[in-house]
C-alpha positions as CSV (number, residue, x, y, z in Angstrom):
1,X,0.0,0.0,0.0
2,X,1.0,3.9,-0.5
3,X,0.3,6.4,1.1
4,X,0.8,10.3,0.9
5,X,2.7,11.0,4.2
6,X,0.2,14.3,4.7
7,X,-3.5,13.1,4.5
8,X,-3.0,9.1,5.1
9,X,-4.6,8.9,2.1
10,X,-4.8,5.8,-0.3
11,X,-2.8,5.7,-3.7
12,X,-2.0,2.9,-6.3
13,X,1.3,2.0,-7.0
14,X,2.1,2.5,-10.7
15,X,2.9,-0.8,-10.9
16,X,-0.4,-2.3,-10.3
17,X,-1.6,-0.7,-13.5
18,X,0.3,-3.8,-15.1
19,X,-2.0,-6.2,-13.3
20,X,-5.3,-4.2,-13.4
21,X,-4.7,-4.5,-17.4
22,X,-3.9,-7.9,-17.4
23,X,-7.2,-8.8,-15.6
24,X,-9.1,-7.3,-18.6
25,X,-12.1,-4.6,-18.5
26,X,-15.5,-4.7,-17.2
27,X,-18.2,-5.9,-19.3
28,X,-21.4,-3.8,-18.5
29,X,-24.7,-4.5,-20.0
30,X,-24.6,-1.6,-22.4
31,X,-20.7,-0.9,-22.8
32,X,-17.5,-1.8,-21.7
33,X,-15.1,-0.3,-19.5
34,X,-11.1,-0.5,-20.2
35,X,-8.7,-1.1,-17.5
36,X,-7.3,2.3,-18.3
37,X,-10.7,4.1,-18.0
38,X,-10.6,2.2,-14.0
39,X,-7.5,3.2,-13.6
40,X,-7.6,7.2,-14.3
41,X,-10.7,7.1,-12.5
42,X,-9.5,5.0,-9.3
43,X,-6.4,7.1,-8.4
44,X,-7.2,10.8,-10.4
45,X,-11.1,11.1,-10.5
46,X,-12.2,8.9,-7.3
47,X,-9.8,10.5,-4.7
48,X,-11.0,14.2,-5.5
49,X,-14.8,13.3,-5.8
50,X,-14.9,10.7,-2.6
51,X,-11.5,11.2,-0.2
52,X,-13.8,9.5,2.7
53,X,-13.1,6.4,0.6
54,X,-9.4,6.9,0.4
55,X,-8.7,8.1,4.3
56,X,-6.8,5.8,6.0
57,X,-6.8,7.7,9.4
58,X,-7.9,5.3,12.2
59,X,-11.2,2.7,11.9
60,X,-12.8,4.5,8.9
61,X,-15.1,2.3,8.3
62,X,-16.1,3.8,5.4
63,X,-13.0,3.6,3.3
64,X,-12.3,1.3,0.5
65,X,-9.5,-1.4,0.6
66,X,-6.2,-0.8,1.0
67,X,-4.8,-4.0,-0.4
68,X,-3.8,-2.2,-3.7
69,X,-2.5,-5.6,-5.5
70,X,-6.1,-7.4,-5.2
71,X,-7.4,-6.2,-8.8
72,X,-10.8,-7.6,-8.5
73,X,-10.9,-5.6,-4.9
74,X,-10.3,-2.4,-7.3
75,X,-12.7,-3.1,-9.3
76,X,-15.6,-3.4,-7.3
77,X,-14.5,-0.2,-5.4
78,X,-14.9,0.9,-9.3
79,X,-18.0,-0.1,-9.1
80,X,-19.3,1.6,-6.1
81,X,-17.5,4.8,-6.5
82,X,-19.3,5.1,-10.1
83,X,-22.8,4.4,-8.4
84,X,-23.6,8.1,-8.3
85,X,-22.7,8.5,-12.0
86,X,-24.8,6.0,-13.0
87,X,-27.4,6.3,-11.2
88,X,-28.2,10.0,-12.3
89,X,-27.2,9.1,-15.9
90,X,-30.0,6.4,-15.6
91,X,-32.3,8.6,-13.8
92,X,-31.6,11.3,-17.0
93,X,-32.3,8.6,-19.2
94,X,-35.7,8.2,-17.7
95,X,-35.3,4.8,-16.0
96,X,-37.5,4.7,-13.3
97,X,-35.5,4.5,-9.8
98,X,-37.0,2.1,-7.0
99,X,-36.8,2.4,-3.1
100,X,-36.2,-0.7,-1.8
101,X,-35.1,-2.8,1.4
102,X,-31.7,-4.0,2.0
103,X,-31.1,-7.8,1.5
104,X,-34.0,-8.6,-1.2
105,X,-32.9,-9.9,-4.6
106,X,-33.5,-8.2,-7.5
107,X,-34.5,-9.6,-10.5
108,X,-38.5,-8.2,-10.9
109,X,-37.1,-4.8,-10.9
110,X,-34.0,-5.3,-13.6
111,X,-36.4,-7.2,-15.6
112,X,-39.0,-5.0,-15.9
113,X,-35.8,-2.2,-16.6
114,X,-36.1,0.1,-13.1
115,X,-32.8,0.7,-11.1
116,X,-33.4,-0.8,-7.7
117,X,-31.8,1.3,-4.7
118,X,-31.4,-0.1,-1.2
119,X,-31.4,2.2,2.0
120,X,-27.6,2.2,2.0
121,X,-27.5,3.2,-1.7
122,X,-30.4,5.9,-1.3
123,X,-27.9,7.6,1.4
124,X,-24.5,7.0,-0.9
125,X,-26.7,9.0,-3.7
126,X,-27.7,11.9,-1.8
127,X,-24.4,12.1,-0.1
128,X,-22.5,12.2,-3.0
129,X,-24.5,15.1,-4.5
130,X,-21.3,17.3,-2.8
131,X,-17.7,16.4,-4.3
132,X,-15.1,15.9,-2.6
133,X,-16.3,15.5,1.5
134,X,-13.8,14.1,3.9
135,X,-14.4,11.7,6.1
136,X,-15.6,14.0,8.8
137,X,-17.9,16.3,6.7
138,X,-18.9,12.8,5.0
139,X,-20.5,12.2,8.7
140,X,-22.1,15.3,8.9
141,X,-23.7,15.0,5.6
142,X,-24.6,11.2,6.5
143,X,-25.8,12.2,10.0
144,X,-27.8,15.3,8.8
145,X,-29.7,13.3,6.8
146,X,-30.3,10.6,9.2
147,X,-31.9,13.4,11.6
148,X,-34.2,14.4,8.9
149,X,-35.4,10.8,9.2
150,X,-35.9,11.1,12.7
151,X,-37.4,14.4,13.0
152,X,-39.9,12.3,10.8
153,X,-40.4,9.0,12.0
154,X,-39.4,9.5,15.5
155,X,-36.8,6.3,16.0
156,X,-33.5,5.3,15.2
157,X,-33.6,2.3,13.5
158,X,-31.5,1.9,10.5
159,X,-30.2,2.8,7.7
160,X,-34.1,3.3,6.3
161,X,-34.1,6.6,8.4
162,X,-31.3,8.1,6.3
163,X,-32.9,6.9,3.0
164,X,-36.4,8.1,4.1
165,X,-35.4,11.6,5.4
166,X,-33.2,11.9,1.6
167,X,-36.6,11.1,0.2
168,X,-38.6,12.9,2.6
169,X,-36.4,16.1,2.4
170,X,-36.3,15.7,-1.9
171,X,-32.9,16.0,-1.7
172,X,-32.7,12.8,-4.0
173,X,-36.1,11.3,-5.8
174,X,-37.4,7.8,-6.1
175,X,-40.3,7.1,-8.9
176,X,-41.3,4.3,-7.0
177,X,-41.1,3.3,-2.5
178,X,-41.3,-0.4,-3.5
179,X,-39.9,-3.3,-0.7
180,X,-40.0,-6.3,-0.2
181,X,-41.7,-6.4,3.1
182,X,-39.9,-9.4,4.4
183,X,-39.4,-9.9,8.1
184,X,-36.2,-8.1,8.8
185,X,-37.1,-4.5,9.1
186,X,-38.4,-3.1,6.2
187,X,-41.5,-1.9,8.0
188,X,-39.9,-1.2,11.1
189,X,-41.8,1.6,13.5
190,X,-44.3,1.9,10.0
191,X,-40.8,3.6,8.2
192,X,-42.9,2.3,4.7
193,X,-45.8,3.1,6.1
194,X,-44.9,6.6,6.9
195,X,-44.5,7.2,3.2
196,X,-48.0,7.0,2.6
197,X,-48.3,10.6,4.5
198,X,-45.4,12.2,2.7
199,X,-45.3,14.6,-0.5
200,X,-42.4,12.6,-2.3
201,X,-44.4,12.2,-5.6
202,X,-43.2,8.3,-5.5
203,X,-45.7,5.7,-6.1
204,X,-46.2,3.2,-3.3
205,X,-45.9,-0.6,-4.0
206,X,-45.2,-3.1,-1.3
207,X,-44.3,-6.7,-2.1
208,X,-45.9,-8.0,1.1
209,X,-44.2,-10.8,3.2
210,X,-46.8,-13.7,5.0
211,X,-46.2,-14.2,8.4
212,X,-46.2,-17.4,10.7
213,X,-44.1,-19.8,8.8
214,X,-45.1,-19.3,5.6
215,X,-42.4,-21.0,3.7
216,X,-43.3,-24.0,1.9
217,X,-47.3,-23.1,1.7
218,X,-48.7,-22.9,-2.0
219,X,-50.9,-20.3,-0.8
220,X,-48.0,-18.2,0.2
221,X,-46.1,-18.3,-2.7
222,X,-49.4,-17.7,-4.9
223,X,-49.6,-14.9,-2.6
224,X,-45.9,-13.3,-3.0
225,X,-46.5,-14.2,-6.4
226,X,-49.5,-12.0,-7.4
227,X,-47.7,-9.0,-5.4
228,X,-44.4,-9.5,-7.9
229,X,-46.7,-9.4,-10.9
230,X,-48.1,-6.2,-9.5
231,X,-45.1,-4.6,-8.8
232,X,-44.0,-5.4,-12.4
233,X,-47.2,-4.3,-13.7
234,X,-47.0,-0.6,-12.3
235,X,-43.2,-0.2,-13.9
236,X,-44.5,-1.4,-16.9
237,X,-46.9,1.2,-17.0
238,X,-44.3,3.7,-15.8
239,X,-42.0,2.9,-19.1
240,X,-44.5,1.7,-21.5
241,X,-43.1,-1.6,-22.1
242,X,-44.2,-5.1,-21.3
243,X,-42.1,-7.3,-19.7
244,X,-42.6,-10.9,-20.7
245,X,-41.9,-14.1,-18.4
246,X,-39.0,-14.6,-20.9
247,X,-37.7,-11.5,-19.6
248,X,-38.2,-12.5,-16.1
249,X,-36.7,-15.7,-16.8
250,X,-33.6,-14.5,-18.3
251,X,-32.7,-12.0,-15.5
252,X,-33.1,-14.8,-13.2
253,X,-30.6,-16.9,-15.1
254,X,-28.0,-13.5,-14.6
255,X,-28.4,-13.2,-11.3
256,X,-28.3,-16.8,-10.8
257,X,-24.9,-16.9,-12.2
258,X,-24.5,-13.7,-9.9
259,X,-24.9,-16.1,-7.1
260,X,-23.1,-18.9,-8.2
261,X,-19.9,-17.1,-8.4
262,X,-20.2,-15.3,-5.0
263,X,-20.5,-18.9,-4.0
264,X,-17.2,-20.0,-5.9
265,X,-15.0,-17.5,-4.6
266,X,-16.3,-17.6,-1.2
267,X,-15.3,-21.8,-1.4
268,X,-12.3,-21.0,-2.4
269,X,-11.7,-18.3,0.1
270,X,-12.7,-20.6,3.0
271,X,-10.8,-23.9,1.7
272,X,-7.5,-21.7,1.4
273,X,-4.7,-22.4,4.0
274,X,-4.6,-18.5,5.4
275,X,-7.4,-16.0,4.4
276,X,-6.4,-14.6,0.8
277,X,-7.9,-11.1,1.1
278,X,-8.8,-9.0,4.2
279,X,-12.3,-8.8,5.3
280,X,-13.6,-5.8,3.8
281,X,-12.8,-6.9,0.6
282,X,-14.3,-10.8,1.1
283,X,-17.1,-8.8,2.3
284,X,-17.3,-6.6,-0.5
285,X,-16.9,-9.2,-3.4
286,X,-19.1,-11.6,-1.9
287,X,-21.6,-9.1,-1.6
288,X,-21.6,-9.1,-5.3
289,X,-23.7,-12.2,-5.4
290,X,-26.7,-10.2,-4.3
291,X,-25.9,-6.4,-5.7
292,X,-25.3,-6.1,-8.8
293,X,-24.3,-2.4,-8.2
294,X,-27.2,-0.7,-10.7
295,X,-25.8,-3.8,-13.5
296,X,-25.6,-7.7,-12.4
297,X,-23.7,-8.2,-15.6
298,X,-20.5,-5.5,-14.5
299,X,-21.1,-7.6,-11.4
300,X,-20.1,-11.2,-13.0
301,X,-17.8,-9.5,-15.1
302,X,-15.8,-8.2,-11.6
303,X,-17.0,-12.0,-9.9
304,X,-15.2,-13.7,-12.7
305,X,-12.0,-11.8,-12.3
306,X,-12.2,-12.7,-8.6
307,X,-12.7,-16.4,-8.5
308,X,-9.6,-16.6,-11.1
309,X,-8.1,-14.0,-8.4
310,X,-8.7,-15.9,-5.1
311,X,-7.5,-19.2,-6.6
312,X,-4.2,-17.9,-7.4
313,X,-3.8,-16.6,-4.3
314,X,-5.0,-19.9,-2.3
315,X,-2.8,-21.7,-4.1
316,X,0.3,-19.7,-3.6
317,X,-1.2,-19.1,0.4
318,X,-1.3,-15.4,0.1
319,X,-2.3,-13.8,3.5
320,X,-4.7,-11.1,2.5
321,X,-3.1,-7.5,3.4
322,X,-3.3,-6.5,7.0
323,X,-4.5,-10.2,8.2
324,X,-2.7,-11.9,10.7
325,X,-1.8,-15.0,9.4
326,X,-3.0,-17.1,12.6
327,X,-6.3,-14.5,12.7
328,X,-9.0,-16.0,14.4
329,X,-12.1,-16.4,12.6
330,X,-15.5,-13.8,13.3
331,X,-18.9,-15.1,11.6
332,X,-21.3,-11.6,11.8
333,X,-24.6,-11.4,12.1
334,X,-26.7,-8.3,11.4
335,X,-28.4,-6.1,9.2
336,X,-27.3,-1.8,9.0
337,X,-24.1,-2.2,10.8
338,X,-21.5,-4.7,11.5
339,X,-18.3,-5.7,13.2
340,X,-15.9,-2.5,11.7
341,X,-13.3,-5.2,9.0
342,X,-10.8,-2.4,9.6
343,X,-11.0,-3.2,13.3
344,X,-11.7,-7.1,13.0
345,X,-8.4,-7.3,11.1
346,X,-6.4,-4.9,13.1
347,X,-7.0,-7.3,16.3
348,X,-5.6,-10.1,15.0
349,X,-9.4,-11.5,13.5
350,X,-10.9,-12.1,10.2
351,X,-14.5,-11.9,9.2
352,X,-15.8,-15.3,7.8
353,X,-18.8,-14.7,7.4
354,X,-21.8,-12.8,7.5
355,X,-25.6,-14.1,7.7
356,X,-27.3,-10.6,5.9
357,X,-26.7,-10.9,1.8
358,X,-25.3,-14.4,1.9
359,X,-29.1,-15.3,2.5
360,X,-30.1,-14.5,-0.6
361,X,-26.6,-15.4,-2.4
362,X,-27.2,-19.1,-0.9
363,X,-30.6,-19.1,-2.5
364,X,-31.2,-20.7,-5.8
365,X,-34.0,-19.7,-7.8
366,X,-35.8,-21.4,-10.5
367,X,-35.0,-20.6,-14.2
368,X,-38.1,-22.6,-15.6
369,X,-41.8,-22.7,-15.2
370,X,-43.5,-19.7,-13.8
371,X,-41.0,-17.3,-12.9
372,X,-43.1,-15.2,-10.5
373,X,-43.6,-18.5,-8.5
374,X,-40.0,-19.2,-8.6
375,X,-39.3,-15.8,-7.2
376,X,-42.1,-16.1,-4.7
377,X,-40.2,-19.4,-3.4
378,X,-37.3,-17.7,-3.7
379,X,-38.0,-14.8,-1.2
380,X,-39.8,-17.8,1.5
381,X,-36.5,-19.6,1.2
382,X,-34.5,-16.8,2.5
383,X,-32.8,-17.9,5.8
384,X,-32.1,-14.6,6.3
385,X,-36.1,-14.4,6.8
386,X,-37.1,-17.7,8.6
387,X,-38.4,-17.5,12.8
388,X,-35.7,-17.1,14.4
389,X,-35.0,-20.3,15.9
390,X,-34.7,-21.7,12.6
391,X,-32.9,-18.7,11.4
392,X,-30.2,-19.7,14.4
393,X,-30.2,-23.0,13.0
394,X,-28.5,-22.1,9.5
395,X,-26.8,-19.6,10.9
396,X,-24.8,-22.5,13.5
397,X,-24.4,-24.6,10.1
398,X,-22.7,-21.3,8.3
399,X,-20.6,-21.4,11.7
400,X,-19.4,-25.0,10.9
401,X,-19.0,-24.4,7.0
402,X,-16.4,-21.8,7.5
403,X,-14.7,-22.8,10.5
404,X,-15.6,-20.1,13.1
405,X,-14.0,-19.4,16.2
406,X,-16.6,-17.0,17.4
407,X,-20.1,-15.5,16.3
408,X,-20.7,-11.6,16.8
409,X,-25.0,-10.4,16.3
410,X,-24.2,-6.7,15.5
411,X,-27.4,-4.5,16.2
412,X,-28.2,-0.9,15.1
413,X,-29.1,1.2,18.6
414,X,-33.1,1.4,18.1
415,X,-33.4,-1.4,16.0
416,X,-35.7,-3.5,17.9
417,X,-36.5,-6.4,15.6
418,X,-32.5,-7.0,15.5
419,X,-31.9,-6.5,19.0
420,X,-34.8,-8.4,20.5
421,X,-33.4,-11.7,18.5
422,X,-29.8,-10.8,18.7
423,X,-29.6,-13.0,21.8
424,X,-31.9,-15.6,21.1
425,X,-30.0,-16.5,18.0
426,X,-26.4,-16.0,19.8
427,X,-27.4,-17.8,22.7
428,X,-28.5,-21.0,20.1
429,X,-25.7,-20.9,17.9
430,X,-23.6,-20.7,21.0
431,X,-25.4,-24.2,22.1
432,X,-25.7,-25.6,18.3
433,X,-21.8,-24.8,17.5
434,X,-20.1,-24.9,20.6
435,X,-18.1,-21.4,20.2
436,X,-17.9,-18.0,22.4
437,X,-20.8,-15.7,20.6
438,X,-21.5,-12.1,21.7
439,X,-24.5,-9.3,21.0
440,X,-23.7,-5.5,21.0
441,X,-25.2,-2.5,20.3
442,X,-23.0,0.0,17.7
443,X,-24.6,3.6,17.0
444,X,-22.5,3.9,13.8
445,X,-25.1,4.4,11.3
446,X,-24.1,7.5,9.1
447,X,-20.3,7.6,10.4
448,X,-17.2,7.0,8.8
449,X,-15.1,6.7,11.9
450,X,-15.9,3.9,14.6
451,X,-17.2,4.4,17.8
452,X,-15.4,3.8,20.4
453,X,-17.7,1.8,22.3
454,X,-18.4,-0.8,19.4
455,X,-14.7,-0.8,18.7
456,X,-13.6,-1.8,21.8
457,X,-16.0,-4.5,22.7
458,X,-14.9,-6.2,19.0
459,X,-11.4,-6.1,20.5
460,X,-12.3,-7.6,23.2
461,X,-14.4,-10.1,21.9
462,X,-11.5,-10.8,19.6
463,X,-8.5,-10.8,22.5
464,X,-11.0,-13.6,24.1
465,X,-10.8,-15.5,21.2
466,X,-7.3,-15.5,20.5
467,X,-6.4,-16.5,24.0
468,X,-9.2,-19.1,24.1
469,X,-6.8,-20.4,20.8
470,X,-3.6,-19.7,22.8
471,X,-2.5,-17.0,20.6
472,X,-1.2,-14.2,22.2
């Protein structure tokens, strides 16, 4: 890694020009984009438009990477540091833009040609508006905009506060407020609901979730079913084209292979004999699986570079930069917020795992028959989504897949569908898997440094591990 001695800030070595080109471009759906178009805009364009990204200064948990040889790590930071461009090129274009929930798959929406937008993304957008913030006046930004949300809904839940008060305050606009109201918070203290009151000009569609069990009960899925149609219906109507089941189908087969590769690289990344990248960039590519980042195509096009990527470095045993090479290994659990990777890594851990996203990356979905029924069986499947007991259930056999020495339920303060089963599913795994396992509370939504709090109780969780190990 370089860094300019002044600002901490990130910079790529020359050098790793050679091996960014020999990885090849990104194929996007529409175009593609050299390796010397990522470059100029990774270490000219990127750094003056987003320097939060590139501060190295303490536990940012906001910043990007700083393993500078991992290619495919570059390129998805390529991919979310363009978000903002593309998203306002698409919104000039006329694509309709959709508001929805965080760990929801995606395929109705890209079928029927919207740009789908979790909380987390909503926030990026509206952030980004302003060139060239820091990573303290990126918090202020953040955090102002979270307290429009509050002023509004009157809790501090999650990430959905931030979006909502964006929306609320028209600082960004959505065409559609369109979830997937599954059971992890997307309604939480009626933030959907609330919309309904609000003078936003977005149309309200809500792909409603049954309660009590539901997977595995034709009724359900008919049910999911017929609220997928609708919701493809309405964006039909919005561009004036007709999306077909052959359209469905054949977005299902992308992000199908979306999936499959976030499940390659992850096998690889687990079998290797040290970890082979740090853990915000595991995190980051294996998030890929389930965002596509505005275009699930760019996405395999990075996901393919980074299975080719990880293998080479398994089989060399690369230690991924700023891992210990005896880390102990973190499993996360946790919507919003989680265990800081910056801090994880720094105390001699590594994150494994994560239960949010890799839910839906886990789940295969039909490619034939009815594809609304397939999707409707999809979204039941969802571990992620099961009650909780069963939810702690997969989340112990996750524990055993990837060898964990210790499970951490990471809650945002105010969220209290996470924190009322953060230790109902800690305490189980804890009797299912037979490791330490630990809840806490982190108030880091909207803040690019960690709080001290959250970051000392990861280190200590972390210290305990260790010496539980006999590494110290």
């Amino acid at each position: 890694m370089s860094l300019r001695a002044a600002e901490r800030s990130l910079v790529y070595p020359s050098h790793v020009k050679e091996r960014l080109d020999a990885s090849g471009p990104i194929t996007f759906s529409d175009r593609v984009v050299s390796t010397d178009e990522i470059w100029d805009f990774m270490t000219v364009e990127a750094p003056a438009r987003f320097p939060y990204a590139f501060d190295q200064n303490g536990n940012n948990i906001a910043r990007i990477s700083a393993d500078v040889q991992l290619v495919s790590g570059i390129k998805a930071s390529y991919l979310t540091l363009t978000l903002y461009d593309r998203i306002e090129a698409a919104r000039a274009a006329g694509v309709p833009v959709v508001f929805i929930q965080g760990g929801q798959n995606y395929e109705p929406y890209y079928a029927a040609g919207a740009v789908p937008l979790r909380p987390a993304f909503i926030m990026q957008w509206g952030r980004n508006k302003t060139n060239g913030l820091g990573m303290r006046s990126s918090d202020i930004v953040s955090n102002d905009h979270i307290e429009a949300g509050r002023r509004r809904i009157s809790v501090d839940a999650c990430q959905q506060i931030g979006a909502h008060g964006i929306l609320h305050e028209g600082i960004v606009r959505a065409d559609f407020i369109a979830p997937n109201l599954a059971l992890r918070c997307s309604d939480m203290a009626y933030l959907s609901e609330s919309h309904r009151s609000a003078d936003h000009g977005a149309k309200l569609l809500f792909v409603d979730y049954p309660m009590n069990d539901a997977a595995g009960k034709p009724w359900a899925a008919q049910y999911v079913a017929d609220d997928i149609r609708k919701l493809v219906t309405a964006i039909d109507e919005f561009t004036g084209r007709t999306t077909t089941d052959a359209d469905l189908r054949a977005e299902i087969v992308r992000e199908n292979e979306m999936r499959r590769l976030a499940r390659e690289f992850d096998a690889i990344w687990q079998d290797a004999p040290f970890p082979p990248t740090n853990s915000i960039d595991r995190q980051h590519i294996v998030g890929l699986g389930n965002e596509g980042y505005l275009d699930p195509t760019a996405a395999i096009s990075v996901l393919t570079s980074a299975v080719e990527e990880v293998r080479e470095r398994a089989e060399d045993g690369v230690v991924g930069y700023g891992v210990a090479p005896d880390a102990v290994r973190l499993f996360v659990c946790g919507s919003c917020v989680t265990a800081d990777p910056n801090v994880v890594d720094g105390s001699g851990g590594v994150v494994v795992g994560r239960d949010d996203q890799w839910s839906q990356v886990v789940t295969h979905t039909a490619d034939d028959g009815d594809p609304y029924l397939a999707l409707a069986h999809q979204t039941l499947a969802w571990p992620y989504e099961q009650p909780s007991e069963r939810r702690a259930e997969w989340t112990a056999a996750e524990v055993g897949r990837t060898r964990s020495d210790g499970l951490l339920f990471v809650y945002q303060w105010g969220c209290n569908f996470q924190s009322a089963i953060a230790r109902l599913v800690a305490d189980e795994v804890k009797r299912l898997a037979k490791i330490p396992t630990a809840y806490l509370s982190s108030n880091e939504l909207g803040k690019a440094e960690s709080v001290e709090q959250a970051r000392t109780r990861v280190e200590a969780f972390i210290e305990m591990l260790r010496a539980r190990k006999g590494l110290f």
